[in-house]
Each structure stands twice: as structure tokens, then as C-alpha cells.
C-alpha positions, -999 to +999 in steps of 0.1 A: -475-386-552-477-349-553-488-313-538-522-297-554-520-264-552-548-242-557-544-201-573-508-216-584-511-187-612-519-157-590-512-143-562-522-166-535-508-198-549-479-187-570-453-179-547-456-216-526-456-232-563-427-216-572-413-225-541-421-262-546-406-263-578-376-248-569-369-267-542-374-302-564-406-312-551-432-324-571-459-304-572-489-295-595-514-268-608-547-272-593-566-253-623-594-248-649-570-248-678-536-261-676-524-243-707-523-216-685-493-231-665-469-228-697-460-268-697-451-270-660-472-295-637-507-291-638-542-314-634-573-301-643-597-294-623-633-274-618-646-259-585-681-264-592-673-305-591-665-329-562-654-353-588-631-337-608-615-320-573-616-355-558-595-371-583-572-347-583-569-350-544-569-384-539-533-401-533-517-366-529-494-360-501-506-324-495-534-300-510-530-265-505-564-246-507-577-208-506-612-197-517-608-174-545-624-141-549-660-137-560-701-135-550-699-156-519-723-178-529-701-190-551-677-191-528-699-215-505-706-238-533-665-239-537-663-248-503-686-270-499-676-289-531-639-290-517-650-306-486-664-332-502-636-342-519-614-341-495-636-364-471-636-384-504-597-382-519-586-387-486-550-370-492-524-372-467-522-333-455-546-298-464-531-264-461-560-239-460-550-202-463-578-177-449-566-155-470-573-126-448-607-132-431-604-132-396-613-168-382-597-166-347-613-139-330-644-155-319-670-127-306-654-095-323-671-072-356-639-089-370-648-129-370-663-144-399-698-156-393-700-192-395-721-199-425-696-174-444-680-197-472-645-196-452-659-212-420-682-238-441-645-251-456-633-251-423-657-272-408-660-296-437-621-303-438-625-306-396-651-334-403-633-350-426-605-359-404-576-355-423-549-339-412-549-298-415-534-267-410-549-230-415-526-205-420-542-171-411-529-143-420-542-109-418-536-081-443-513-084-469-485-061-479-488-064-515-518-043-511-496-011-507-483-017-540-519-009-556-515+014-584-539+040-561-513+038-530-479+034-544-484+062-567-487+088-544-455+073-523-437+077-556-447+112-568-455+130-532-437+108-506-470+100-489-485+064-481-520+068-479-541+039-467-574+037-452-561+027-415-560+047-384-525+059-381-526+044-350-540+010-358-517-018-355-518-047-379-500-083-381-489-078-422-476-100-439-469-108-478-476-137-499-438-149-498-447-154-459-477-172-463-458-192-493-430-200-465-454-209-440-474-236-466-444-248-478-438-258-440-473-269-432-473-292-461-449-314-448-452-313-413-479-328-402-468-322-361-486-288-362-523-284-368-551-264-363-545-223-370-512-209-374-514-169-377-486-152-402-478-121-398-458-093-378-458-089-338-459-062-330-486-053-347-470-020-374-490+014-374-486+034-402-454+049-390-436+018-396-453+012-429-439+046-435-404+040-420-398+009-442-408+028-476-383+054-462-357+031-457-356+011-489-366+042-514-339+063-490-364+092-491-381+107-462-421+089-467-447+098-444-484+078-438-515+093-438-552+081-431-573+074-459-616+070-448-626+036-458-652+056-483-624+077-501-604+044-502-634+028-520-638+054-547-603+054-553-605+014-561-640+010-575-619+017-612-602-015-605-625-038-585-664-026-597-687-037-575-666-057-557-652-022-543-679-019-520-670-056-500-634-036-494-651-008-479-668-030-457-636-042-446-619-015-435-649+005-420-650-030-398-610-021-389-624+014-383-644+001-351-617-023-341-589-019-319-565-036-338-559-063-364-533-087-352-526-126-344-524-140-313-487-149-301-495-181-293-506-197-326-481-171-347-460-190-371-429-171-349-438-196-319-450-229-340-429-225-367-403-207-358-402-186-391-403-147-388-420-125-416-400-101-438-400-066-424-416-039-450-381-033-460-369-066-468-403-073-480-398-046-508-362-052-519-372-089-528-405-076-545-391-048-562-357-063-571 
């Protein structure tokens, strides 16, 4: 009896299998090649097959999923492959992270459309009938510390992101959503969405005011244009780049990018994201 935890060596994954490990749990590697684990837990497994994900599913007590990145119709076979398991394994509990795609703003530029890969796992894992939580968070902190962003905070004391400055956004960092799973996973009392991230929504001021607090330097934001922010990244990402853009020039017609009170992880879980500040002495310690 175990947790499966999908991306349990990046970013997504990492910081709720850490967390499992530490805390004496037993959890395991959801991946291609366990070698790349370094001799902690792992089971092998392969996206494009329902069998190999369902026998790694079945008889767990708790699966935590994300769709990683990549052409989306890849992304749709994932998730329609991992819906299948799981109506198959049957395990005890699924944790779904949206990983950033909108899924509770029905009617807004911001929601995904339903036959995006996101809202085909969503439905399959509703049809399946097991019980499930999705955490949805919104943007992600760690995406300030992008060689492109922090760079200029280091050598010019300027946070540049492509955001209105005054855009408010519910962030939040992987060690919040980690928190949040780590809950989920084990309590099966609350289901259904459960939005991570800060309320109030921060504008770029208080991006900037948290830099300026930890680095104890004065650091000011300013508004980057969705395109600029795009050439900026497309070393890094390739073609991918241009999804990002599409992103943000979405934000640029929106009026904000928050969660909803009611479903926030503050009122169902009771657990509070780090601020920027404490968010970047744990990072950078």
C-alpha cells in the first residue's frame, strides 16, 4: 500500500515526494525509468499504456497526477490513458494538480475548453468514481526565478514580468501545492476543486515588495508585453515559447487571475501559502 506520484523528479512532483518521504510514508516514483530516482522508491511506468499505469495504481492508497508538458495531443492521449487506469486500478484516492490551467472559471477567455487534455482527465477520473481532489492553482512563483527575470532583479533591481502592474494573481509555489497534496492524499472529507494560492490576489508591487524585503534592496516591477516576454524565453522553451505567449496575452484581456474564496485551500484546508518572502528564503536558503 503506497502513494504514486507522478513528475516525482521535477518540479511538479518533487516537492510532495520529498514530503512523503520525510514524513515516513511510503511513497513511490511514478516514472519511465526508475534509475532516475537514485535507489529511492520507484515503479515503472509509461504514459502511453493503461496497463503498465494500471498496475501501478491498483491497491494504492493515493495517486497523485499532473499532465506533463508537451504537444497536447500527447497530452490527451496521457489523459485519456490515465483514466483508464484509474476506472481500472481502482485506488483508494487521486490528487490531480491543474497545474496552472484555469478549470474553474466557466465562461471566461481563461477556462480550458473541454476537449483540452486537462478537462478530458478530469472527466474520466469523475466517471470513474473514485474519490478525487483537484488542486488548482494558478501561476507559480518559481517562474520569477527564470534565468530571463531574476537576472535583471539581481543586476538592476527591476522585476520584469509580462503582467499588468495592476493585475492581481493568486501565486503560489510548488512547496504550496506539495502541502496541499500531501493533505488531499489522505483526507478523503474534501473533494472536488481546491484553489492554492494567495487572496488577495498580489500585483506587481507586492511581487516587488517581497524581493525587496528578503534581498534588503529597494526592487521595483515593471510590465513586460507578452511578445517581448516570448522572445526573451523562446532560447529556453523553442517552440513551445509561443503556447506562453498565448498565456499571458489571455491575462492581458482578463481582469484578474485569482481563485475563488470559497474553494481556496485557506477555507477547506485551512493551510495559508507562503508569502513571496517566505517563499524565497526557503528556496534560496
Amino acid at each position: 500500500m503506497s502513494y504514486v506520484i507522478h513528475g516525482a523528479t521535477g518540479a511538479q512532483g518533487g516537492p510532495l515526494y520529498a514530503r512523503l518521504l520525510a514524513s515516513g510514508k511510503a511513497a513511490v516514483a511514478a516514472v519511465r525509468d526508475p534509475a532516475k530516482v537514485e535507489g529511492k522508491p520507484a515503479v515503472a511506468v509509461d504514459s502511453e499504456s493503461v496497463a503498465s499505469l494500471a498496475a501501478a495504481y491498483r491497491d494504492a492508497d493515493g495517486v497523485f497526477i499532473h499532465l506533463p508538458q508537451g504537444p497536447e495531443p500527447v497530452r490527451v492521449q496521457y489523459a485519456n490513458n490515465i483514466g483508464a487506469a484509474i476506472k481500472t486500478a481502482k485506488p483508494k484516492r487521486v490528487v490531480i494538480s491543474t497545474s496552472g490551467t484555469i478549470i474553474d472559471q466557466p465562461g471566461t477567455v481563461l477556462q480550458a475548453p473541454e476537449d483540452s487534455a486537462i478537462a478530458i482527465l478530469l472527466r474520466r477520473v469523475r466517471e470513474s468514481g473514485v474519490s478525487h481532489a483537484v488542486i488548482a492553482p494558478r501561476l507559480y512563483l518559481e517562474n520569477l526565478l527564470l534565468p530571463m527575470i531574476i537576472q535583471p532583479v539581481n543586476a538592476e533591481g527591476v522585476l520584469r514580468y509580462p503582467l499588468r502592474a495592476d493585475f492581481p494573481v493568486a501565486w503560489s509555489s510548488h512547496l504550496d501545492v506539495a502541502e496541499a497534496a500531501e493533505r488531499l492524499l489522505s483526507d478523503t472529507s474534501v473533494t472536488g476543486v481546491v484553489g492554492v494560492g494567495q487572496l488577495p490576489g498580489l500585483k506587481g508591487a507586492d511581487l516587488a515588495a517581497g524581493f525587496s524585503e528578503q534581498f534588503g534592496r529597494a526592487i521595483s516591477f515593471e510590465a513586460l508585453t507578452p511578445q517581448a516576454f516570448g522572445q526573451l524565453i523562446e532560447p529556453m522553451f523553442g517552440p513551445a515559447a509561443a503556447g506562453v505567449v498565448g498565456v499571458y496575452q489571455a491575462f492581458s484581456h482578463a481582469a484578474d487571475n485569482v481563485i475563488a474564496e470559497d474553494t481556496s485551500a485557506q477555507r477547506l484546508l485551512g493551510i495559508t501559502p507562503r508569502s513571496v518572502r517566505q517563499w524565497l528564503a526557503e528556496t534560496l536558503a
